[in-house]
C-alpha positions in Angstrom: 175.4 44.4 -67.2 178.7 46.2 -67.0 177.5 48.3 -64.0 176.1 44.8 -62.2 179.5 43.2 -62.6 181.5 46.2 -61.6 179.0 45.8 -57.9 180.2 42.4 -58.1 183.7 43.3 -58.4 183.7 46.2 -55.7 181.4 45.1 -53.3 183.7 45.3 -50.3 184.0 48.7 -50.9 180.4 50.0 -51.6 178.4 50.7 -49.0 175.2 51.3 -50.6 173.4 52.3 -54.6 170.9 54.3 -54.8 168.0 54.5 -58.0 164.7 56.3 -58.4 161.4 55.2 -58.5 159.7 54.2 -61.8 158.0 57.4 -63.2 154.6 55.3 -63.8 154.5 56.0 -60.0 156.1 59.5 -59.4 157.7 61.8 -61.5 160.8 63.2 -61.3 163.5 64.9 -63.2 165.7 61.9 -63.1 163.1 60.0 -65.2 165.2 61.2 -68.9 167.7 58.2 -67.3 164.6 55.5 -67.5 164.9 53.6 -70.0 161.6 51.0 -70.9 163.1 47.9 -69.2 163.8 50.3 -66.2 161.3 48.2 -63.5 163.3 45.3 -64.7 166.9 46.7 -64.4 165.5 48.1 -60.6 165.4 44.0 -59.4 168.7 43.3 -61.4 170.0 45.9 -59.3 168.6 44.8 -55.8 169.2 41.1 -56.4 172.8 41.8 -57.2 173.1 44.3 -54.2 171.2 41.2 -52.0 173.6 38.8 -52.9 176.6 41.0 -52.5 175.3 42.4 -49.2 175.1 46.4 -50.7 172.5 48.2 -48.8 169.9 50.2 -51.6 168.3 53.2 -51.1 165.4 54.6 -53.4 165.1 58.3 -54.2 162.2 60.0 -53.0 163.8 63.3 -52.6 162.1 65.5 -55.2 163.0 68.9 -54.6 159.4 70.9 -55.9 156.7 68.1 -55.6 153.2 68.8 -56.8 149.8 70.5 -54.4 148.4 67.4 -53.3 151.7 65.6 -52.4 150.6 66.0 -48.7 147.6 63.9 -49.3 147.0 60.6 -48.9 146.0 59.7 -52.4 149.0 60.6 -53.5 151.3 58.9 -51.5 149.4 55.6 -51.2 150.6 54.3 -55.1 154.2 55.4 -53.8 153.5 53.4 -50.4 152.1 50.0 -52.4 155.4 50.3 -54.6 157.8 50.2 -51.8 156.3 47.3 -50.7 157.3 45.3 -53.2 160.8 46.5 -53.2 160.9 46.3 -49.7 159.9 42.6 -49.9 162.6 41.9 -52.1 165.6 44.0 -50.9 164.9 47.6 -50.4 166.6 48.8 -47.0 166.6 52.5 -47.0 164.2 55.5 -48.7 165.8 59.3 -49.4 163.5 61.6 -48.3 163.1 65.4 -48.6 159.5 66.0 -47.6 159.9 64.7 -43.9 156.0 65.0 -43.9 156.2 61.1 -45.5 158.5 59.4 -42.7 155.4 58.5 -40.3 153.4 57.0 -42.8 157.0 55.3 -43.9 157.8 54.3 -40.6 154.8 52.7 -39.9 154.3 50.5 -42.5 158.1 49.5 -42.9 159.5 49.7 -39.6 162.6 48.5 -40.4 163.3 50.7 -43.3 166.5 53.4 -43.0 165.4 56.9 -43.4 168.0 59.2 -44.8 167.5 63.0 -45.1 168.6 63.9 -49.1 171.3 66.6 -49.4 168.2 68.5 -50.9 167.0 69.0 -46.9 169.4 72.2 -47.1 171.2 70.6 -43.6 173.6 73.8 -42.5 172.8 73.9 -38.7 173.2 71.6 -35.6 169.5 72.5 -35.0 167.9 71.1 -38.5 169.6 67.9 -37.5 168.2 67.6 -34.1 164.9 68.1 -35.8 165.3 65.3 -38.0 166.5 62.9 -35.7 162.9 63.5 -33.4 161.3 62.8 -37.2 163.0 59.4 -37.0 165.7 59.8 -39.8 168.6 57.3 -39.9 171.3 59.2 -42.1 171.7 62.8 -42.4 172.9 64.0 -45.8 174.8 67.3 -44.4 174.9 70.1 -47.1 178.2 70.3 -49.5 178.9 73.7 -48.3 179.6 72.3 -44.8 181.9 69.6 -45.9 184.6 71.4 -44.9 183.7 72.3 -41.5 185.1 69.9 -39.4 183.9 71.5 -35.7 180.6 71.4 -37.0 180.2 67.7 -38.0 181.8 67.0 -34.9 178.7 69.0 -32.8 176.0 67.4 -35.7 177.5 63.8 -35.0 177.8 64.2 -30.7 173.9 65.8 -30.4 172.7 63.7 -32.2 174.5 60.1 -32.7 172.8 59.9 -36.1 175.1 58.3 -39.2 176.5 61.5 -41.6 176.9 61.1 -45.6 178.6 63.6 -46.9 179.1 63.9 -51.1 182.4 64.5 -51.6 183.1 65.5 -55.1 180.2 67.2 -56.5 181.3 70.1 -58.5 178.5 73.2 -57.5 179.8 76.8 -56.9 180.1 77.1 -53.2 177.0 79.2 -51.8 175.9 79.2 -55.4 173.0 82.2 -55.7 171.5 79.5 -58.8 171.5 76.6 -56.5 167.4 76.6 -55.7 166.2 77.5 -58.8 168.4 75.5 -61.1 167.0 72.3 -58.5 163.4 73.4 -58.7 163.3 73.9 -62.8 165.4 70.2 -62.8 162.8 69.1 -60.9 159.9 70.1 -63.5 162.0 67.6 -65.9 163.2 71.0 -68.2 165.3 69.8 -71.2 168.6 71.1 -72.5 170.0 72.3 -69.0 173.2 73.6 -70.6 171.3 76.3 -72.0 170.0 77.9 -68.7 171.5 81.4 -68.0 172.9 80.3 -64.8 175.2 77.4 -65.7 177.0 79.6 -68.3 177.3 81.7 -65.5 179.0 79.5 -63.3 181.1 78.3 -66.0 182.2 81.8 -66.6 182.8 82.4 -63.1 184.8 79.3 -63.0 187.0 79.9 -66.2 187.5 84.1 -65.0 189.0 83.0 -62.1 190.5 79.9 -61.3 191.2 80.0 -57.7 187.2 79.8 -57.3 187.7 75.7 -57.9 189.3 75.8 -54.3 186.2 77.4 -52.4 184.2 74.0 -53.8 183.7 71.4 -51.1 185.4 68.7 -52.8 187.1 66.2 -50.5 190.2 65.0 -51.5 191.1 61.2 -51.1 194.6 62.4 -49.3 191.7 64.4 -46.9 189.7 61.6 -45.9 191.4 60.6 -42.9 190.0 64.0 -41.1 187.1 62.3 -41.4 187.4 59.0 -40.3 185.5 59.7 -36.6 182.8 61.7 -38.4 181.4 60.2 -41.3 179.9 57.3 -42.0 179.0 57.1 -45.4 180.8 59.0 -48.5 178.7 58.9 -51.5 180.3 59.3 -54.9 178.2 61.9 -57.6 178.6 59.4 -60.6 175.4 59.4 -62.1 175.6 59.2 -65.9 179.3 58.5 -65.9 180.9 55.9 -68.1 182.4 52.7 -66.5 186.1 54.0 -66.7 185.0 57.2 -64.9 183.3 55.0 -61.8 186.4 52.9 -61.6 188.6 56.0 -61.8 186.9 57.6 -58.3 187.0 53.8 -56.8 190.3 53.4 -57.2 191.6 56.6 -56.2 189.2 56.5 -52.9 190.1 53.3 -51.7 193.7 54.5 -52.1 193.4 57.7 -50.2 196.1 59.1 -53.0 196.1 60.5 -56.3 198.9 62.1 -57.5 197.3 64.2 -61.1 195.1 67.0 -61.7 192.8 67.9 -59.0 190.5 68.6 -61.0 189.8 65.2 -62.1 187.8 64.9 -59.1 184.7 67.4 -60.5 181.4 65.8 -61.1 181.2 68.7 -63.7 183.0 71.4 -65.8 185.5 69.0 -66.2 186.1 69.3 -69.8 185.2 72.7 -69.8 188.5 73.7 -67.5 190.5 71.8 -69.3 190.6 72.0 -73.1 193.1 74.3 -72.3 196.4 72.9 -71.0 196.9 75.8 -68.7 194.0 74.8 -66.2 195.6 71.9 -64.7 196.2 71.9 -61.1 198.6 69.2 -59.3 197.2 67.6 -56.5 200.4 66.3 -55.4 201.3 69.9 -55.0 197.7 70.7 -52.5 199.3 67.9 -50.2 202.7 69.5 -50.3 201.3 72.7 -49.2 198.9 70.9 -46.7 195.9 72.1 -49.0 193.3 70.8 -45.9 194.1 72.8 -43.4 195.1 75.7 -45.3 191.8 76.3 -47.2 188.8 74.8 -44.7 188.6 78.6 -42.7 188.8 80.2 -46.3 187.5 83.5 -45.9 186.0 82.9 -49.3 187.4 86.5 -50.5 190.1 86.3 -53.3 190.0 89.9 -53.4 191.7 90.3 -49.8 193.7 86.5 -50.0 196.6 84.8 -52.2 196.2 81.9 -50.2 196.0 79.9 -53.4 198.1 81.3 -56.0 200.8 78.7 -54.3 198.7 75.8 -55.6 198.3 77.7 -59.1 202.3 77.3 -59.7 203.3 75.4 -63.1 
């Protein structure tokens, strides 16, 4: 109820919510959020966001999906269930297996395709691609977030809306990236435990300046984007009310004058049980953070670049 009345609340400001299918119909490693009321919750959701005008958008962006997910067998249950959400208020689909848009397409033609951030989008090419597959949305990859030139080329070839996530905390050009998606995606318990997120947590905590190569976009940043993207989509799943409210407010505001690194989907409270690892983000704008770091040669070794926003 609390997240319903927070839509409510916020609805001028949210452009869309996204949720996953039930996993009677296809399995996923999001199903450990499902709880047994979930198909109910799923029209709660949609008649709140139908009232309130909120576009929703259901996950079918799997990253590893089993042998026979090309066949039509397999997709038909998934086709038959999207019916009945599209009959009530379901107005876009998150793909990553492109193979599923025509037989999408042509039983909900009015349906908005967007490619998931799992597509691996880096080039001006893939996007072109996409846009001859009939996608709506491109979900450009973090690492580019930061690459202005290039969202500009994306956005003018192909006139297609961007959505960029703009505070999820993954190492930039993380070596763990695919496999720690693909195991996720096999519904593997007790993630914390895998070799490669104490890794990153280590690689984090040796060396601080590596929180600066992550593609976070900083509300005081968002007005480089303004002509570019359309949609900016909050990593908030899991998150308590307060913490949803906190990445609203500061957002809407285009401000937030505390530690940047508040803004982390992840490793929050890992970098800061220590009081030493706080960073002022009042002190990036100061320094014009932006336009200092987005050509970052991503070599601490050879740069100091940073050790300004370091200062206590």
């Amino acid at each position: 109820k609390w997240f319903l009345d927070f839509l409510k609340n916020n609805s001028a400001f949210i452009h869309s919510g996204y949720f996953p299918i039930p996993k009677r119909i296809w399995i996923s490693w999001r199903d450990v959020f499902q709880q047994d009321n979930y198909e109910v919750e799923i029209f709660d959701f949609m008649k709140v966001c139908k009232e309130n005008s909120i576009k929703t958008i259901l996950l079918l962006n799997w990253w590893c999906e089993w042998e026979k997910s090309w066949l039509l067998e397999y997709i038909s249950p998934i086709l038959d269930y999207v019916n009945k959400l599209y009959d009530f208020w379901l107005t876009s689909i998150s793909l990553t297996n492109m193979l599923y848009i025509p037989l999408i397409k042509n039983r909900f033609p009015n349906i908005e395709i967007y490619a998931s951030v799992n597509t691996d989008l880096y080039t001006i090419e893939q996007c072109i691609y996409l846009k001859r597959l009939w996608v709506d949305v491109l979900t450009v990859y973090r690492d580019l977030n930061r690459d202005l030139e290039t969202l500009k080329e994306i956005k003018k070839q192909t006139w297609l809306k961007i959505q960029l996530i703009i505070n999820e905390g993954c190492m930039s050009e993380c070596p763990y990236y695919r496999q720690h998606s693909s195991i996720q995606t096999h519904c593997v318990d007790n993630e914390d435990n895998f070799i490669w997120f104490a890794w990153c947590k280590k690689n984090f905590l040796d060396n601080l300046k590596t929180i600066f190569k992550l593609k976070i976009i900083r509300p005081e940043d968002m007005h480089y984007y303004s002509d570019i993207v359309d949609v900016y989509k909050l990593s908030t799943r899991g998150y308590s009310l307060d913490r949803i409210k906190f990445y609203f407010d500061v957002y809407e505001k285009w401000y937030y004058n505390w530690n940047y690194l508040n803004f982390f989907d992840f490793y929050q409270e890992e970098l800061m049980k220590n009081t030493y690892w706080y960073i002022d983000n009042s002190l990036l704008t100061k320094y014009d953070f932006f336009n200092r770091i987005k050509n970052c040669w991503m070599d601490c070794t050879k740069c100091s670049l940073c050790d300004v926003y370091l200062q206590k």
